[in-house]
C-alpha positions in Angstrom: 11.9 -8.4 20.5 10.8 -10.4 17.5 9.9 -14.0 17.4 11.3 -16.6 15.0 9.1 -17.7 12.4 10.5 -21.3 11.4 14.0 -22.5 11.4 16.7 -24.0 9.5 15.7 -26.8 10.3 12.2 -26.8 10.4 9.9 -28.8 7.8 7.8 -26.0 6.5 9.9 -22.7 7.9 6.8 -21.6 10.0 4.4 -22.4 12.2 0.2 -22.4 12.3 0.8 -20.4 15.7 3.1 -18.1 14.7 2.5 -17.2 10.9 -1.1 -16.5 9.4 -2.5 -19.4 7.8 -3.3 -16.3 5.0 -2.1 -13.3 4.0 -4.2 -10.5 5.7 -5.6 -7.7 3.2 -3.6 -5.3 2.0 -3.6 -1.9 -0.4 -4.0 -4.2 -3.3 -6.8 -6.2 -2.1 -8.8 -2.4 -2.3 -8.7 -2.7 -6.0 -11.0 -5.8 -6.3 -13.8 -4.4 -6.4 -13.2 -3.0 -9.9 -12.7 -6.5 -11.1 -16.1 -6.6 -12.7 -15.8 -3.7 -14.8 -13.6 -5.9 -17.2 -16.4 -7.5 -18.1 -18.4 -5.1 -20.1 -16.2 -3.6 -22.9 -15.6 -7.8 -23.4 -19.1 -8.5 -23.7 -19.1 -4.9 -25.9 -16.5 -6.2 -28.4 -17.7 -9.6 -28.9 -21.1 -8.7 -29.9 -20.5 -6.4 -32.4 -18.3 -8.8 -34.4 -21.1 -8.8 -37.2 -22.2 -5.6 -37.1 -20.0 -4.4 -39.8 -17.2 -2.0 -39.9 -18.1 1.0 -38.6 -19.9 -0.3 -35.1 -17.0 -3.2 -34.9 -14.2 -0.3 -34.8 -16.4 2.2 -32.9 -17.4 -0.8 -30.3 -13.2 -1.8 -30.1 -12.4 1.7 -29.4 -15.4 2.2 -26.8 -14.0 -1.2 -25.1 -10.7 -0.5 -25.2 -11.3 3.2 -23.0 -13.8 0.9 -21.0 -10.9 -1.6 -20.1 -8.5 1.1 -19.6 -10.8 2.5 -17.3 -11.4 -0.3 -15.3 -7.3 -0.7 -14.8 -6.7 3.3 -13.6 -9.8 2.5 -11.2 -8.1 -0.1 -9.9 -4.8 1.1 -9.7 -6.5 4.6 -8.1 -8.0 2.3 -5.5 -5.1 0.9 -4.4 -3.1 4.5 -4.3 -6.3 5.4 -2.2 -5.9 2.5 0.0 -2.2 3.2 0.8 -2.8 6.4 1.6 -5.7 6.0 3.7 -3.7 3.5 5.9 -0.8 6.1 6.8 -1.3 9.3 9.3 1.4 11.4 6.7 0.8 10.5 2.9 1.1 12.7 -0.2 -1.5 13.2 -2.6 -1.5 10.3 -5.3 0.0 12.3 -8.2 -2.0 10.9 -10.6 -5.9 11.0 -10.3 -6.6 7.7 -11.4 -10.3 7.5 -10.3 -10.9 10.8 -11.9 -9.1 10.1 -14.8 -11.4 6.2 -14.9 -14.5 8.2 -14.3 -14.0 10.3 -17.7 -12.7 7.7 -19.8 -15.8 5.6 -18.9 -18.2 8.3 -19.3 -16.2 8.8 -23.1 -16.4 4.4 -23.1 -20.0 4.7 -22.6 -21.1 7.0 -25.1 -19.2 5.6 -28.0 -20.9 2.0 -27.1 -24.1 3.4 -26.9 -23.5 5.6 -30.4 -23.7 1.9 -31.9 -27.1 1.9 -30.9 -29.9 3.6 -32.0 -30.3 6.6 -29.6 -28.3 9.0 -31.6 -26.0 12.0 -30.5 -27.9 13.4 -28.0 -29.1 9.8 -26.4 -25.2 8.9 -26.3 -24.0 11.8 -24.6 -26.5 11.4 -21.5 -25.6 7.9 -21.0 -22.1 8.7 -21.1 -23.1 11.4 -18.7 -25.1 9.2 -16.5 -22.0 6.4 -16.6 -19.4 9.0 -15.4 -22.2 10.0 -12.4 -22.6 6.9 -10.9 -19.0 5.6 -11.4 -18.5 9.2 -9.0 -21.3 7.5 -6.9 -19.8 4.5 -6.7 -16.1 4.7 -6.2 -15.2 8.2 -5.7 -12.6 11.1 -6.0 -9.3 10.8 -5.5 -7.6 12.4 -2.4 -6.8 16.4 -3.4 -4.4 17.0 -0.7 -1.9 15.6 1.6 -2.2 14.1 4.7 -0.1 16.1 7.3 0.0 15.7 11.0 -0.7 19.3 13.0 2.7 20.5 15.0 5.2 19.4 12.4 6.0 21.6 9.9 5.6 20.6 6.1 9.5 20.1 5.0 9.7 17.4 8.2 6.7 15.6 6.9 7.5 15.9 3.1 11.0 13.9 3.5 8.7 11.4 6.3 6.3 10.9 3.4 9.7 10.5 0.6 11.2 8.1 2.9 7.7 5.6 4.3 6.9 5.8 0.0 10.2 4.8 -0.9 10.3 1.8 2.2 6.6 0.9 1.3 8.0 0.5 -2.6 11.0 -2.0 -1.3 8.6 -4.1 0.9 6.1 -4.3 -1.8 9.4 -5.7 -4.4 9.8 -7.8 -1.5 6.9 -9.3 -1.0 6.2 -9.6 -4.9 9.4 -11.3 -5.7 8.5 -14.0 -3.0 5.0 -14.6 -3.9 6.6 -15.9 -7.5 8.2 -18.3 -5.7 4.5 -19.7 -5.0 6.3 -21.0 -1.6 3.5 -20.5 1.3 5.7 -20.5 4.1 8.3 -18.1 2.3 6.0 -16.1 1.6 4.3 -15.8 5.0 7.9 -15.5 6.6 8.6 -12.1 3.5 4.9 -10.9 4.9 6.0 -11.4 9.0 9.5 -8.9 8.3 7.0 -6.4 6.1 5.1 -6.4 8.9 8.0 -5.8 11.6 9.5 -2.8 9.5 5.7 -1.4 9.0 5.8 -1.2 12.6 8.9 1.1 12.5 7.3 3.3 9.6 4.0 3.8 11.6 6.4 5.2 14.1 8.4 7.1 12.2 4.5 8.8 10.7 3.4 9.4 14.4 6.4 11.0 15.2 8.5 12.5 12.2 11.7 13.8 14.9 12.5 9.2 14.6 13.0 9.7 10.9 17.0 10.3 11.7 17.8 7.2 14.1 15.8 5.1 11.0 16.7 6.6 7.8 19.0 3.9 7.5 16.8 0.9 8.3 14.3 2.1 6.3 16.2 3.2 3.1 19.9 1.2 3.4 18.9 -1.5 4.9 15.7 -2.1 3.1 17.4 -1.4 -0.5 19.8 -4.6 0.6 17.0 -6.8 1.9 15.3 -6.3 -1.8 18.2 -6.3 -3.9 18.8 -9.8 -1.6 15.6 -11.4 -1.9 15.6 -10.2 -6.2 18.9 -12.6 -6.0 18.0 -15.0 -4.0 14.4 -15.5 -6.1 16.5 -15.8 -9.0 18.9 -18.7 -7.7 16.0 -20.6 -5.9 13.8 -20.6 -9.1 16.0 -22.3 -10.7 17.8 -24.4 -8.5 16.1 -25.0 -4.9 19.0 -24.6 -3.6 18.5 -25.3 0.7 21.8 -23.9 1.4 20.9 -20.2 -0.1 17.0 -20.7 1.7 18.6 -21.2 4.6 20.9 -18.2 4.4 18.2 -16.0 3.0 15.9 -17.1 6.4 18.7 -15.9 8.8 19.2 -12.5 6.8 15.6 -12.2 7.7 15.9 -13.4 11.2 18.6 -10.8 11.4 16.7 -7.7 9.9 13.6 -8.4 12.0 15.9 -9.0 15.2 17.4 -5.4 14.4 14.0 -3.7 12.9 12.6 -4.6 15.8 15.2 -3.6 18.6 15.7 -0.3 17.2 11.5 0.6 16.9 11.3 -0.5 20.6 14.5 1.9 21.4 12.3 4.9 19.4 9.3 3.9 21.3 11.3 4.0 24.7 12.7 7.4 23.4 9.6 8.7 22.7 8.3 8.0 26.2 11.2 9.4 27.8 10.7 12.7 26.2 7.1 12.5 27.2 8.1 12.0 30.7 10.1 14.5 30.9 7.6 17.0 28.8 5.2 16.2 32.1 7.9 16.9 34.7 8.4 20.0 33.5 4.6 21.0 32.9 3.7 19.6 36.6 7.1 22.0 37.9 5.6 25.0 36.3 2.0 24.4 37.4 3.3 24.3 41.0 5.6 27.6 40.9 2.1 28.6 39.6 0.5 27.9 42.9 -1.4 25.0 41.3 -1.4 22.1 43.3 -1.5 18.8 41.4 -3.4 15.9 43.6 -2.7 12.2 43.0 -5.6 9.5 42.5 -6.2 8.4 46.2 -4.6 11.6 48.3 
């Protein structure tokens, strides 16, 4: 069963023992790592302020390709991330990374055309950029990530469903961090964390997608559209009244999230149970005789 993270009544809504002091990492966290590769097609653009027409509007266009790059990197990191994390994923549809690498190999030429090296000297450094942005970040996944024994229509609607519950807790969690309210925040992060819990066993084992279709699509679409609302109202007028409602709809989803994944769970194990019964029955009309630990 869930714990309570705070109260109505309680000074800062949470406690050091039962909420993180920080936010752990998450998918989005994967895309800091292309942070730095803002920095160049900056440093590009301002130089070239006196160089005269030509390399100022060749150097703007090469920057401008560089910066886009950096963004789909970043953005294709943290579609590489998400899908990592999950046991049944779909293919990002768009290749981000590979779509980065070419525009920076493209970026890379045109800034070094305003050089001296010529043509030929521009295309093997635009060459040698899109190689070791391969190198160094990657591909992006080519095919999805199935589980073996289910067949592909199961896991295509487990994938629709986890993407669109993933999407809602991510609104969520992004609507509360505007608030700039640490223990809101870290109460949003502990209920994302509850219904995660549900999704992973949903992924495991795609026959639980029925008993939580509705948590994880109804119920989730209310909790966002509720927390968009209630961000509103709060922003503006701190009202304790609505905070404190908006806490016990959260006490109640997690209370409920987490009743019905421990009901799947206890499912699951009762239908593994019997699976074994009925192995260890046959293997003994086989003549095979099973020997407990001890015997």
């Amino acid at each position: 069963m869930a714990k309570r993270f705070g109260g109505k009544f309680s000074p800062d809504g949470a406690s050091s023992a039962s909420v993180p002091a920080a936010k752990p990492a998450d998918a989005r966290d994967a895309g800091k790592s292309a942070g730095i590769l803002f920095v160049p097609p900056v440093i590009l653009m301002a130089t070239s302020l006196n160089d005269g027409p030509v390399v100022l509007v060749t150097a703007l266009v090469a920057g401008g390709l560089l910066m886009l790059a950096a963004w789909l990197l970043r953005e294709g990191l943290q579609a590489e991330a998400a899908f990592n994390a999950r046991k049944v994923a779909r293919r990002p549809a768009i290749p981000r990374k590979m779509m980065a690498t070419a525009l920076t190999g493209v970026g890379a030429a045109l800034a070094a055309y305003t050089g001296d090296v010529g043509v030929v000297g521009s295309v093997l450094y635009g060459v040698a950029a899109g190689a070791l942005h391969v190198a160094a970040f990657g591909i992006d996944p080519l095919s999805d990530k199935q589980m073996e024994g289910i067949d592909t229509f199961q896991q295509d609607r487990v994938a629709r469903v986890v993407d669109e519950a993933e999407a809602r807790l991510a609104t969520m969690q992004a609507q509360i961090d505007s608030l700039n309210d640490r223990p809101l925040t870290n109460r949003v992060y502990a209920f994302g964390e509850i219904a995660r819990k549900m999704i992973r066993t949903v992924e495991e084992d795609p026959r639980d997608l029925t008993g939580a279709r509705k948590f994880l699509g109804v119920y989730l679409m209310g909790a966002r559209d509720a927390t968009v609302k209630f961000v509103d109202l709060y922003s503006r007028s701190k009202d304790k009244d609505a905070r404190a409602k908006y806490e016990a709809l959260l006490d109640d989803l997690e209370q409920n999230f987490a009743a019905r994944t421990e009901k799947m769970l206890l499912d699951d194990r009762s239908d593994m149970d019997i699976e074994i019964n009925v192995l260890r029955d046959r293997l003994q009309r086989e003549g095979v005789s099973l020997q407990t630990k001890g015997n």
